[in-house]
One Martini backbone bead per residue (centre of mass of N, CA, C, O) as a GRO file, in nm:
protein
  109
    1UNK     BB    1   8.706   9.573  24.907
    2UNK     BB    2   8.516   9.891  24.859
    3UNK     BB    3   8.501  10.137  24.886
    4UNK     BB    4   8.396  10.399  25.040
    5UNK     BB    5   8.184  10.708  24.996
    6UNK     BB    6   8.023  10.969  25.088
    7UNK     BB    7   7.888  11.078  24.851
    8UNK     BB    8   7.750  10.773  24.772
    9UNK     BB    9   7.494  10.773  24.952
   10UNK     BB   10   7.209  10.561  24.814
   11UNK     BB   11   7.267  10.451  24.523
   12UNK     BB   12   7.207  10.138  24.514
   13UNK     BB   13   6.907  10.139  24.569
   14UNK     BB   14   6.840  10.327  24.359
   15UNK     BB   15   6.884  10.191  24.194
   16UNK     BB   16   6.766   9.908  24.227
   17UNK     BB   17   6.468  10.034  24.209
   18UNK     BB   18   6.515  10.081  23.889
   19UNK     BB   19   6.561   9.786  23.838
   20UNK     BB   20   6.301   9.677  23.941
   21UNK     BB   21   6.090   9.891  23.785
   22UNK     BB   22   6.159   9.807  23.503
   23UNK     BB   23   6.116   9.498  23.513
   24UNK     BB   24   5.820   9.509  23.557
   25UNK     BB   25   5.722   9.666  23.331
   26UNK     BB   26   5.834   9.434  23.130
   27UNK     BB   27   5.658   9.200  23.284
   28UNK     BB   28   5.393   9.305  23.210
   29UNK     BB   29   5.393   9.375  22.921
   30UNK     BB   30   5.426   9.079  22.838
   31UNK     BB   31   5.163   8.971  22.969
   32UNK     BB   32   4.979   9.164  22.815
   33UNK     BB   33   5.035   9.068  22.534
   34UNK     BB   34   4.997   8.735  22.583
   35UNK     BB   35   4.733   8.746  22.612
   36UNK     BB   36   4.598   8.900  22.344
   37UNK     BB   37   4.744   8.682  22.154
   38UNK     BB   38   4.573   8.429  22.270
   39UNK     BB   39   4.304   8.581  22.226
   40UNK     BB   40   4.357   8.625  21.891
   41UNK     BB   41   4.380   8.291  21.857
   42UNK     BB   42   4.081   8.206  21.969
   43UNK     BB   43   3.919   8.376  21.739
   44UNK     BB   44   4.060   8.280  21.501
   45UNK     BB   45   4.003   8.003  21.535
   46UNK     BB   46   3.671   8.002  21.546
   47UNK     BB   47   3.666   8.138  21.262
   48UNK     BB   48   3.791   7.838  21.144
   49UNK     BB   49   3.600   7.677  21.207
   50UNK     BB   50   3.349   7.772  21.112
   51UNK     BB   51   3.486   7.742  20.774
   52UNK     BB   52   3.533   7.442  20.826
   53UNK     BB   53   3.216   7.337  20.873
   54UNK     BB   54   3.092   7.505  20.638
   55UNK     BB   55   3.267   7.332  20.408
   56UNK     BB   56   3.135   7.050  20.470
   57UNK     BB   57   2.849   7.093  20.461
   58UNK     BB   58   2.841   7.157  20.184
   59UNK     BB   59   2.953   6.914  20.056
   60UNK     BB   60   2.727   6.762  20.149
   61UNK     BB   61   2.497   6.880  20.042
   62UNK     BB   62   2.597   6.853  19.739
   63UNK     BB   63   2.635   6.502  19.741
   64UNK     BB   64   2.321   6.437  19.962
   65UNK     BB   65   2.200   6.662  20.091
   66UNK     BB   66   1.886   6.764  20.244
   67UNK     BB   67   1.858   6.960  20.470
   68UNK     BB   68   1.813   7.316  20.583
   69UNK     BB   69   1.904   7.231  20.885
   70UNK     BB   70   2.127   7.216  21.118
   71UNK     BB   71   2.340   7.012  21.347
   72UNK     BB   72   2.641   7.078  21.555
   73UNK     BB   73   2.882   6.883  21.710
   74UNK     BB   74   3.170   6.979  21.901
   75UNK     BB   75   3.346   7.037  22.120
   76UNK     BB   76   3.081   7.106  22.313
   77UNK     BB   77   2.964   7.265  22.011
   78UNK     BB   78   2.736   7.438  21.887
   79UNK     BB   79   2.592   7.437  21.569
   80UNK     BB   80   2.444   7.625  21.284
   81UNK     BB   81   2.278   7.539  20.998
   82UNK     BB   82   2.191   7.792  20.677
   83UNK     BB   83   2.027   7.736  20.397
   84UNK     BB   84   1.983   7.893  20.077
   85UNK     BB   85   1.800   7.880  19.808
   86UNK     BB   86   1.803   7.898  19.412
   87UNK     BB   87   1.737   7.622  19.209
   88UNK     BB   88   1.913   7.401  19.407
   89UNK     BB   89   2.106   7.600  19.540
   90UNK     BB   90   2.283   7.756  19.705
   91UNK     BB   91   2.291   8.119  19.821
   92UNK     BB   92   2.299   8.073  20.128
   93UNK     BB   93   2.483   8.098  20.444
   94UNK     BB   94   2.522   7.955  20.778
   95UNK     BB   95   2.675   8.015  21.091
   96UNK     BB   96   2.633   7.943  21.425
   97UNK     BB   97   2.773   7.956  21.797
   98UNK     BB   98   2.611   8.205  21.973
   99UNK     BB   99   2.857   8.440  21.923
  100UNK     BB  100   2.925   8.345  21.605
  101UNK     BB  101   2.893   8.461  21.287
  102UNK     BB  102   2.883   8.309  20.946
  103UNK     BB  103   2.894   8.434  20.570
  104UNK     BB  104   2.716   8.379  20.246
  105UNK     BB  105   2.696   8.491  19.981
  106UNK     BB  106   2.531   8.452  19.654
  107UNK     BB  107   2.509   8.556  19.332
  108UNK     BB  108   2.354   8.575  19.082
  109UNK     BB  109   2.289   8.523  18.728
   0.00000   0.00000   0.00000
């Protein structure tokens, strides 16, 4: 067993309080990272997806044609698809899910 110091009565106590407390505050920020991280993860996917119903919608009406005004669900997500023409060429895209909008402008020559 270690001896007891009279002078030293009370030190285990606030250590272990500073050691819960820097703890704490470590695992706080961790947590707060995390959560940033992971918001930051959902807003980049929404912003490729975005990118990518965009790049296949163009890609069929260059080989299908259409109308010029689309609707697309994906996983129970409505997107809006927006041509505009210049002598039967795309000129403007435009996409947009209600929250977010992604354009493309193509400049004539």
């Amino acid at each position: 067993m270690s001896k007891k110091s009279s002078h030293c009565r009370g030190y285990i106590f606030l250590e272990s309080l500073i050691a819960f407390t820097l703890t704490c505050f470590i695992i706080g920020n961790y947590f707060s990272l995390m959560t940033f991280l992971l918001k930051s993860k959902q807003e980049n996917f929404d912003e490729i997806t975005l990118r990518r119903i965009l790049y296949e919608e163009v890609k069929q009406y260059e080989h299908h044609g259409g109308s010029l005004q689309r609707q697309r669900t994906i996983n129970n997500q409505e997107y809006d698809i927006t041509f505009s023409l210049n002598a039967q060429r795309p000129l403007k895209m435009e996409i947009t899910n209600g929250k977010r909008t992604f354009k493309i402008e193509k400049e004539s020559i």
